[in-house]
C-alpha positions as a Markdown table, in Angstrom:
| # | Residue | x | y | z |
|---|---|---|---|---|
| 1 | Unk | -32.4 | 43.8 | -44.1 |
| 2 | Unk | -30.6 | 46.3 | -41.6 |
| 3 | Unk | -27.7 | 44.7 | -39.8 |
| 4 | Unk | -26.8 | 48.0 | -37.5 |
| 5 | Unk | -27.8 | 47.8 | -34.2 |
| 6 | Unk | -29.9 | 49.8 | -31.9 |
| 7 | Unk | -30.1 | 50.0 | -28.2 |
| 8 | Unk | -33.8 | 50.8 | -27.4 |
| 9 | Unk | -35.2 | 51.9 | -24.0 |
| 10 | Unk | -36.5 | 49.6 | -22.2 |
| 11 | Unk | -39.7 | 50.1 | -20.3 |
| 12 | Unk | -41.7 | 48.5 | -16.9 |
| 13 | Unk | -45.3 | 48.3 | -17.3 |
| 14 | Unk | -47.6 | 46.1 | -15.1 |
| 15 | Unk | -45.2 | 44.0 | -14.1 |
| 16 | Unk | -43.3 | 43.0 | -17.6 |
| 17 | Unk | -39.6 | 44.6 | -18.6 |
| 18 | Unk | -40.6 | 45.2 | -22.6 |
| 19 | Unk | -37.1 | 45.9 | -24.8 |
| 20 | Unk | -39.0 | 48.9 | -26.3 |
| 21 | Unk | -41.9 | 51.6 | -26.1 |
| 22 | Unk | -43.3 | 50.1 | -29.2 |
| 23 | Unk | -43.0 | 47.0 | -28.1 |
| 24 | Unk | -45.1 | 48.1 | -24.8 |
| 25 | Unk | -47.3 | 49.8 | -26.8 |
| 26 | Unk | -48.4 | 46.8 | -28.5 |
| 27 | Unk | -49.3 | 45.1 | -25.2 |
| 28 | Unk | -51.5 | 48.2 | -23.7 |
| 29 | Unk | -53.1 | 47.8 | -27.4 |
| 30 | Unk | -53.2 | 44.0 | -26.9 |
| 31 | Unk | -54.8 | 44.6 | -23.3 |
| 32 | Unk | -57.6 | 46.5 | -24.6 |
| 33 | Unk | -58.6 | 44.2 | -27.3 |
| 34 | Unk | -58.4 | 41.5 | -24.4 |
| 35 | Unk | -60.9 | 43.6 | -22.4 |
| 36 | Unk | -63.0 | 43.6 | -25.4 |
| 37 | Unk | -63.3 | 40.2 | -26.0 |
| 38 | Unk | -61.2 | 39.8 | -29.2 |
| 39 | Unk | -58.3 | 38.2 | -27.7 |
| 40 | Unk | -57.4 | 36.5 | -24.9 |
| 41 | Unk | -55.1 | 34.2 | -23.0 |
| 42 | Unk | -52.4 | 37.0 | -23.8 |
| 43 | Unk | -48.3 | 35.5 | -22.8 |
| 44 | Unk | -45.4 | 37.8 | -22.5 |
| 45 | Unk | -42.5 | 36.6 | -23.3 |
| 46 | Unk | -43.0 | 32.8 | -23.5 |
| 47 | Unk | -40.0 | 30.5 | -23.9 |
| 48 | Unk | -40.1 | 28.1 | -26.2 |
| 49 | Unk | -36.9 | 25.0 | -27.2 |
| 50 | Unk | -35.6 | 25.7 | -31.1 |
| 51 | Unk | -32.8 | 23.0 | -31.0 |
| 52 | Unk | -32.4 | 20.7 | -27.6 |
| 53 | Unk | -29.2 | 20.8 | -25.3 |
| 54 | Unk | -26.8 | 18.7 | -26.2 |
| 55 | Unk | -22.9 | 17.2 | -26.3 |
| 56 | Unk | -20.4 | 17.7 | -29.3 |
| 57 | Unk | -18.2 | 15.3 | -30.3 |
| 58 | Unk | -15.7 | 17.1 | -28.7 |
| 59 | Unk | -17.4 | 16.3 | -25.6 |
| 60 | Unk | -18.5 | 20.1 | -25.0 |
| 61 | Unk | -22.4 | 20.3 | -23.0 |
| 62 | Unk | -24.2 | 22.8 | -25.3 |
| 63 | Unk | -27.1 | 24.5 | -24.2 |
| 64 | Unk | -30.4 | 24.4 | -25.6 |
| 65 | Unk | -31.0 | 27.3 | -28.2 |
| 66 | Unk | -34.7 | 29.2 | -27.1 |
| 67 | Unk | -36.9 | 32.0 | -28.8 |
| 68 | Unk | -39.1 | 34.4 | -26.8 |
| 69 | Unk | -41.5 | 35.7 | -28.8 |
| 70 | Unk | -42.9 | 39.4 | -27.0 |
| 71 | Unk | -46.3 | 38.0 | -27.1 |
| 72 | Unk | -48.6 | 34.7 | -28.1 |
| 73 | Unk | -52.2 | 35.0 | -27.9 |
| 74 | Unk | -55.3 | 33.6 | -29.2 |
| 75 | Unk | -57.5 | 35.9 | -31.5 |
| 76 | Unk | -61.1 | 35.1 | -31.0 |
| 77 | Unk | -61.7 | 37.1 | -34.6 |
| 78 | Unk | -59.1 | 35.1 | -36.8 |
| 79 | Unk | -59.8 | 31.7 | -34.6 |
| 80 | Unk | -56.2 | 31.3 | -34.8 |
| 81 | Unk | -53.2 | 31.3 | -32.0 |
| 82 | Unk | -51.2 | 34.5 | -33.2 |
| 83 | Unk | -47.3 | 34.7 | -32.5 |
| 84 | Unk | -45.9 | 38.0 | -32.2 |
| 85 | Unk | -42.5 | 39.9 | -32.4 |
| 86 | Unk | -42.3 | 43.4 | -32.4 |
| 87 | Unk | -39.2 | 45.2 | -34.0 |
| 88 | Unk | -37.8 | 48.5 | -34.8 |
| 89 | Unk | -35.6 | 46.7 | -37.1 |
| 90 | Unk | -34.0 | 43.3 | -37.8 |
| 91 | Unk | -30.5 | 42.0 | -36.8 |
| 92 | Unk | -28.7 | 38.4 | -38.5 |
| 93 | Unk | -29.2 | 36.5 | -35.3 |
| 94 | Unk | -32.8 | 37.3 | -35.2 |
| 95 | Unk | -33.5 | 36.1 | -38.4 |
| 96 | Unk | -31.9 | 32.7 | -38.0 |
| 97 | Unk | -34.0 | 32.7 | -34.8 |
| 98 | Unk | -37.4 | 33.6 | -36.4 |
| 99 | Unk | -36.7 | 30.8 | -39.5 |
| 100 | Unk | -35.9 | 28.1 | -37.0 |
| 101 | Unk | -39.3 | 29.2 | -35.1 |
| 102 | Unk | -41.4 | 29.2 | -38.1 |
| 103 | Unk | -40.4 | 25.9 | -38.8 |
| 104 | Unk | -41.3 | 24.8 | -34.9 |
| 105 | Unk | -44.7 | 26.4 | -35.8 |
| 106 | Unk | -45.4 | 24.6 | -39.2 |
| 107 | Unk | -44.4 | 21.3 | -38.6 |
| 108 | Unk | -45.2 | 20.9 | -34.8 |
| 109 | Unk | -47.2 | 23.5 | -32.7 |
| 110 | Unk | -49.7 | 25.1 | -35.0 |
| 111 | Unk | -49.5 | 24.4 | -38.5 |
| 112 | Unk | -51.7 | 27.4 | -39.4 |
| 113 | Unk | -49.5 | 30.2 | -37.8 |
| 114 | Unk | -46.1 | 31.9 | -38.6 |
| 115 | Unk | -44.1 | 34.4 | -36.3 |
| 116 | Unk | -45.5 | 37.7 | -37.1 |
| 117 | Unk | -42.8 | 40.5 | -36.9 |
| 118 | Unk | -44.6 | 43.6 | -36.1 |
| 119 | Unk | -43.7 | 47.6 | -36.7 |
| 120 | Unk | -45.3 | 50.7 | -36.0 |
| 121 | Unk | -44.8 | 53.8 | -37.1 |
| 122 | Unk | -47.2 | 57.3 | -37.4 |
| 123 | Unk | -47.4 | 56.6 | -41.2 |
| 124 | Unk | -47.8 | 53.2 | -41.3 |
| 125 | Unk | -50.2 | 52.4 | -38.3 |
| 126 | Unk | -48.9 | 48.6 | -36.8 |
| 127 | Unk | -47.9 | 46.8 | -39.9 |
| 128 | Unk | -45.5 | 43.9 | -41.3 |
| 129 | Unk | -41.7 | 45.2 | -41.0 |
| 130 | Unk | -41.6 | 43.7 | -44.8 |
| 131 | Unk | -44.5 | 45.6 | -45.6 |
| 132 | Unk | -43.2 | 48.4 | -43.6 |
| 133 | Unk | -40.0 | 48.8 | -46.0 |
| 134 | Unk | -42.4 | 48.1 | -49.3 |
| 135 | Unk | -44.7 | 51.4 | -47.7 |
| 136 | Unk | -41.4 | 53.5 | -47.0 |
| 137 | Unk | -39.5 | 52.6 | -50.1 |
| 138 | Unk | -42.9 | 53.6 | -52.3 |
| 139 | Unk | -43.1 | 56.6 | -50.3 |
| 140 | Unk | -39.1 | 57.7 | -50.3 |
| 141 | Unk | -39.7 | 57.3 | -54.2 |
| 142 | Unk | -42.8 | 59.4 | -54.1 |
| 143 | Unk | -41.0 | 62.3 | -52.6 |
| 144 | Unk | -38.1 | 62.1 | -54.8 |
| 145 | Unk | -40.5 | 62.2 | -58.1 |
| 146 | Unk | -42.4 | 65.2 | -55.9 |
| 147 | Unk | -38.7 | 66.5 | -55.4 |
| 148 | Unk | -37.7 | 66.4 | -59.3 |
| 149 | Unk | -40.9 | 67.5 | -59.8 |
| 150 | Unk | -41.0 | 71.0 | -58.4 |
| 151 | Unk | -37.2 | 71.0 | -59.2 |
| 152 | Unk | -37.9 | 71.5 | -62.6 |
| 153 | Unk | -41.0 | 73.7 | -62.5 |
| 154 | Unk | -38.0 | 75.8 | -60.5 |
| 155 | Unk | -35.4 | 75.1 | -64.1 |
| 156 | Unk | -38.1 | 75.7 | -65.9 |
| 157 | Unk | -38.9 | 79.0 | -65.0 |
| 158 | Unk | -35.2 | 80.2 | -64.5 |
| 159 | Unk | -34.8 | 78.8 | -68.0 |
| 160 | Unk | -37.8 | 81.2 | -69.1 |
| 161 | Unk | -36.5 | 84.0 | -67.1 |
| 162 | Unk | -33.1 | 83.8 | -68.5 |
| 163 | Unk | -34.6 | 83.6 | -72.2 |
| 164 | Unk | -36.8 | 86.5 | -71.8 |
| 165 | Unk | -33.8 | 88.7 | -70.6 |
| 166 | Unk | -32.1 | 87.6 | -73.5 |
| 167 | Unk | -35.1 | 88.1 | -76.0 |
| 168 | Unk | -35.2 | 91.4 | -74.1 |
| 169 | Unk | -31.5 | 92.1 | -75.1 |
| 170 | Unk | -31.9 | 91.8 | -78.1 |
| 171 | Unk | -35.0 | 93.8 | -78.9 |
| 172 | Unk | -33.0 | 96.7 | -76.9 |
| 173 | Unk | -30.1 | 96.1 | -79.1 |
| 174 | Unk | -32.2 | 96.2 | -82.2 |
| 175 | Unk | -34.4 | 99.2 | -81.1 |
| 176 | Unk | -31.0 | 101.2 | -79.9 |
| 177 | Unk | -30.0 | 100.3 | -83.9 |
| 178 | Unk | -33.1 | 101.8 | -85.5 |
| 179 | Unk | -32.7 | 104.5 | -83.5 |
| 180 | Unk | -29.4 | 105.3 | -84.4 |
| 181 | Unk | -30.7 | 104.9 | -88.3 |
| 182 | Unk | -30.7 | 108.7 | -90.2 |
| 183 | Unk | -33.5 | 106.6 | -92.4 |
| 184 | Unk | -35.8 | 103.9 | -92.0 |
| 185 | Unk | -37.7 | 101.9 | -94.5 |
| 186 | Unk | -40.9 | 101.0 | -93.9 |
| 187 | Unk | -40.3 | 97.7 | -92.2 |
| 188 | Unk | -38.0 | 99.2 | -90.0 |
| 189 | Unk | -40.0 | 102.0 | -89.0 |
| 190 | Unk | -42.9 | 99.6 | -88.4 |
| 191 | Unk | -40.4 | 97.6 | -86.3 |
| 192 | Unk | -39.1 | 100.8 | -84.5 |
| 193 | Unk | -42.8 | 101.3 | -83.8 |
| 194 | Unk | -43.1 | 98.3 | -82.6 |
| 195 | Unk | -40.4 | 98.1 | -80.2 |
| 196 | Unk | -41.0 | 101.7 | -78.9 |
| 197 | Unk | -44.3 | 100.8 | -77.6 |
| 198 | Unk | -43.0 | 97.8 | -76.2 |
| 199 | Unk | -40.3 | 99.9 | -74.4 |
| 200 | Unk | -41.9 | 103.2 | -73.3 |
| 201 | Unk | -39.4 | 104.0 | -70.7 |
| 202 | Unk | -36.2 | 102.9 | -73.4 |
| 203 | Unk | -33.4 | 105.8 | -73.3 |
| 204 | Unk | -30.6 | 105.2 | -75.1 |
């Protein structure tokens, strides 16, 4: 879970203050489904109670603790009321907040929903933020294997290089000997042969 916080935009559209562009972008998405027929009765922002006001012992008034969830609506294709949260990322005292919520939902409002904590990204498309990380985590390791990957096609061919200047070396060496023989035997004049053709342009 990330626990740093961001300050998002926030952004007016027809007539509702969203925390975010993605967040408003979900409800211009939700719109259109609306208009379609695959949604409807579509609430921003709804309150709802997670724990009722109350006194301490001390005698302190404390206030009731409420959850807004960015959007509830029913979807005419799952037949199912749909609560929705859309996040760039997720902070502590959300979390406590979307636990106490879920337990609201199964126990008392609708026992066949959750809280649904949306993201959207270009890669990813509108998805689950858990499922979010699982897709980025696969795909940061993907790019480090593609990363080692044509890091040592790179080693490899210095490591070739560097052994065929060496190999190279040596032959030079080895022809610059025969060279400097007054006689060869047969093997080396075969091997001076050899290296001679190899080496046209050799001048010792």
């Amino acid at each position: 879970m990330a626990y740093g916080r961001i300050f998002a935009k926030k952004v007016n559209y027809d007539g509702h203050t969203f925390d975010s562009e993605m967040e408003c972008l979900y409800y211009k998405e939700l719109k259109i489904r609306e208009a379609n027929g695959e949604v409807w009765n579509v609430r921003v922002h709804p309150s709802y109670e997670l724990q009722a006001a109350f006194t301490n012992a001390n005698g302190k008034k404390i206030k009731a603790l409420t959850y807004e969830p960015d959007f509830v609506f029913y979807d005419n294709i799952e037949k199912r009321t749909r609560y929705i949260d859309v996040k760039g990322m997720l902070l502590p005292e959300f979390e406590i907040k979307w636990k106490l919520f879920d337990y609201q939902l199964k126990y008392g409002m609708a026992t066949n929903s959750c809280l649904e904590v949306l993201k959207h990204s270009k890669t990813t498309g509108w998805c689950s933020i858990e499922d979010y990380k699982k897709i980025m985590k696969t795909k940061k390791q993907q790019l480090v294997e593609e990363k080692n990957y044509y890091k040592n096609i790179v080693l490899k061919q210095e490591h070739d290089k560097e052994m065929a200047e060496r190999k190279k070396q040596r032959e030079l060496t080895r022809l610059n000997e025969l060279l400097s023989l007054p006689k060869l035997t047969k093997q080396q004049q075969l091997r001076l042969n050899e290296l001679k053709e190899k080496y046209p342009d050799y001048d010792k």
